[in-house]
C-alpha positions in Angstrom: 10.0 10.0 -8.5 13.1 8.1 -9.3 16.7 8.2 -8.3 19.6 6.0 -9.2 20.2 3.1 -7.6 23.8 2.8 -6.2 24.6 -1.1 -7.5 24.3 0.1 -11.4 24.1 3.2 -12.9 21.6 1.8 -15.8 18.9 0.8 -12.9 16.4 3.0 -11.4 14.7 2.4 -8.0 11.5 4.2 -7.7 9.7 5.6 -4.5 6.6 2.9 -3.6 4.6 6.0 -2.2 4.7 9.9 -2.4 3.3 12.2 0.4 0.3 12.9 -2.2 -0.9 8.9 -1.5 -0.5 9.1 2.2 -3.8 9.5 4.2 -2.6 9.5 8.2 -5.8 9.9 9.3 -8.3 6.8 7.9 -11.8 7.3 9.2 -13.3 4.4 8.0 -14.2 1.7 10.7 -14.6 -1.4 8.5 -12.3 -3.1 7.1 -13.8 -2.9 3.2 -14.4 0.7 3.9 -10.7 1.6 5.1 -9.6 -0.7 1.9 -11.8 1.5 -0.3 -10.5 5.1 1.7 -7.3 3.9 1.1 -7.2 3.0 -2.8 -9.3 6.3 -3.0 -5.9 8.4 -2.9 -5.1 6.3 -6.6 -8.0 7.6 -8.1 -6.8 10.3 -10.7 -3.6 8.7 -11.0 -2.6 9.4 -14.9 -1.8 4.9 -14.4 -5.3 4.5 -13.4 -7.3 3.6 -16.3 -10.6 2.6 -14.5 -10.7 3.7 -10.6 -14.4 1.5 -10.7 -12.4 -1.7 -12.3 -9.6 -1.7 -9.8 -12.0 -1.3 -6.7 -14.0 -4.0 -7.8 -10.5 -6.4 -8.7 -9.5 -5.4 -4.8 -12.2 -6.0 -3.1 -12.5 -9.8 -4.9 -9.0 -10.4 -4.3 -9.4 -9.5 -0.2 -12.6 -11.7 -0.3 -10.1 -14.3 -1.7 -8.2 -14.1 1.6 -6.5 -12.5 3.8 -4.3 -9.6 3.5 -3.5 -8.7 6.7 0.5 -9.3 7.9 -0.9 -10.7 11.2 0.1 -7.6 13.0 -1.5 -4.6 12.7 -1.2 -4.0 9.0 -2.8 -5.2 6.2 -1.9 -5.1 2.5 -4.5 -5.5 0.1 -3.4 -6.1 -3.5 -4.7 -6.7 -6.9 -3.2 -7.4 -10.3 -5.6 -6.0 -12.6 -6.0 -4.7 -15.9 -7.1 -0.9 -14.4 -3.7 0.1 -14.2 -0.6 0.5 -16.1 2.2 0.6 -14.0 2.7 -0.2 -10.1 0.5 2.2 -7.9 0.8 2.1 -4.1 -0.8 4.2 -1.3 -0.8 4.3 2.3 -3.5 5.0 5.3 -3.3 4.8 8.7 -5.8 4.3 11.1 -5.5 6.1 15.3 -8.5 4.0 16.3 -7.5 0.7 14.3 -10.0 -1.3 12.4 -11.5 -5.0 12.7 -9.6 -7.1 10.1 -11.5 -10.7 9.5 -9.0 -13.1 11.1 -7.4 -10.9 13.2 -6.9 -10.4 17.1 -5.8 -6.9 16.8 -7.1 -4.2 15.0 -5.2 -2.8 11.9 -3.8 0.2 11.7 -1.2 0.6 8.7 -2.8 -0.1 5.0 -0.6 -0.4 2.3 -3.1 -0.7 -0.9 -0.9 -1.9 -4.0 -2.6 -2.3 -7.7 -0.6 -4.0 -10.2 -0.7 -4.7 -14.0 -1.2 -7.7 -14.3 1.7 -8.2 -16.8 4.2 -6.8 -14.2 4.8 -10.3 -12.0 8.3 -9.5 -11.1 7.6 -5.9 -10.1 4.5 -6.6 -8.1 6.9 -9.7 -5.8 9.1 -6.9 -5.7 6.9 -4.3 -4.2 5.5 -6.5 -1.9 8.1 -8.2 -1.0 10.0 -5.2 0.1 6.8 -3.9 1.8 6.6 -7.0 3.6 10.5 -7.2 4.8 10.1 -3.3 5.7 7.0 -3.9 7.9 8.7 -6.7 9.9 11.2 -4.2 11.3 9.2 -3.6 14.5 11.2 0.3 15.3 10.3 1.7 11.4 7.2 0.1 12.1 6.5 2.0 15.0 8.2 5.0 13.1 5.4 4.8 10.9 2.5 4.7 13.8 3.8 8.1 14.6 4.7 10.2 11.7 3.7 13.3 11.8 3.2 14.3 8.3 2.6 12.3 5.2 6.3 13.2 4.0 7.9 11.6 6.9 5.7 8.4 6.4 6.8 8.1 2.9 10.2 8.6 3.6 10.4 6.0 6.1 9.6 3.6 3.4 11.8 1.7 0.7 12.4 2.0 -2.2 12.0 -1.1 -5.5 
């Protein structure tokens, strides 16, 4: 879903995640299987050329280190060659899961899979992910969403 973007009327800023990739209600309890639940609402996407590739490039690149904001979300991330254009989705946990390295338990997981050609849309994505999540009230916004149309609506748009 696009709409135009108010600075020029040339550039198109898309919506990072439809209700259709919003899980609210993660039941996984570790942290590769809430990773996995996650990226699991990608699977089928027409920009998903190999759901088994881009699990696989994910999972390495959260061995590689950590994800997590140091709050209670986490964004794992892979550029990989198992998807042609940016793909995001979002779960959230009630119960929060153990995140290596961190105190607290995450709750928000933001899974974003890049092509790896698209550098300056993927710093973009997670850049404006990042500077969305530091705003404490949407983040709390987002802890309580009802519905998966409210949480996607709450977030920005690259």
């Amino acid at each position: 879903m696009s709409t135009p973007s108010s600075s020029s009327s040339t550039e198109c800023r898309t919506t990072l995640v439809t209700p259709r990739r919003v899980n609210l209600q993660l039941q996984a309890t570790t942290q590769a299987d809430a990773i996995l639940e996650t990226a699991t609402l990608l699977a089928g996407h027409h920009a998903m050329t190999s759901f088994e590739k881009f699990q696989e490039d994910l999972l390495s690149r959260e061995a590689a280190g950590p994800t997590h904001l140091g709050t209670c979300v986490a964004l794992p991330h892979a550029r990989t060659a198992a998807v042609m254009e940016i793909l995001v989705a979002a779960g959230r946990s009630e119960q929060g899961i153990p995140f290596t390295g961190l105190k607290e338990p995450v709750r928000l997981i933001f899974v974003v899979a890049t092509p790896r050609s698209a550098i300056t849309g993927y710093l973009a994505t997670v850049g404006a992910l990042a500077r969305m999540l530091r705003d404490t009230n949407r983040l709390e916004r987002l802890l309580h969403c009802a519905t998966p149309a409210e949480f996607a609506a709450l977030l920005p748009a690259v």
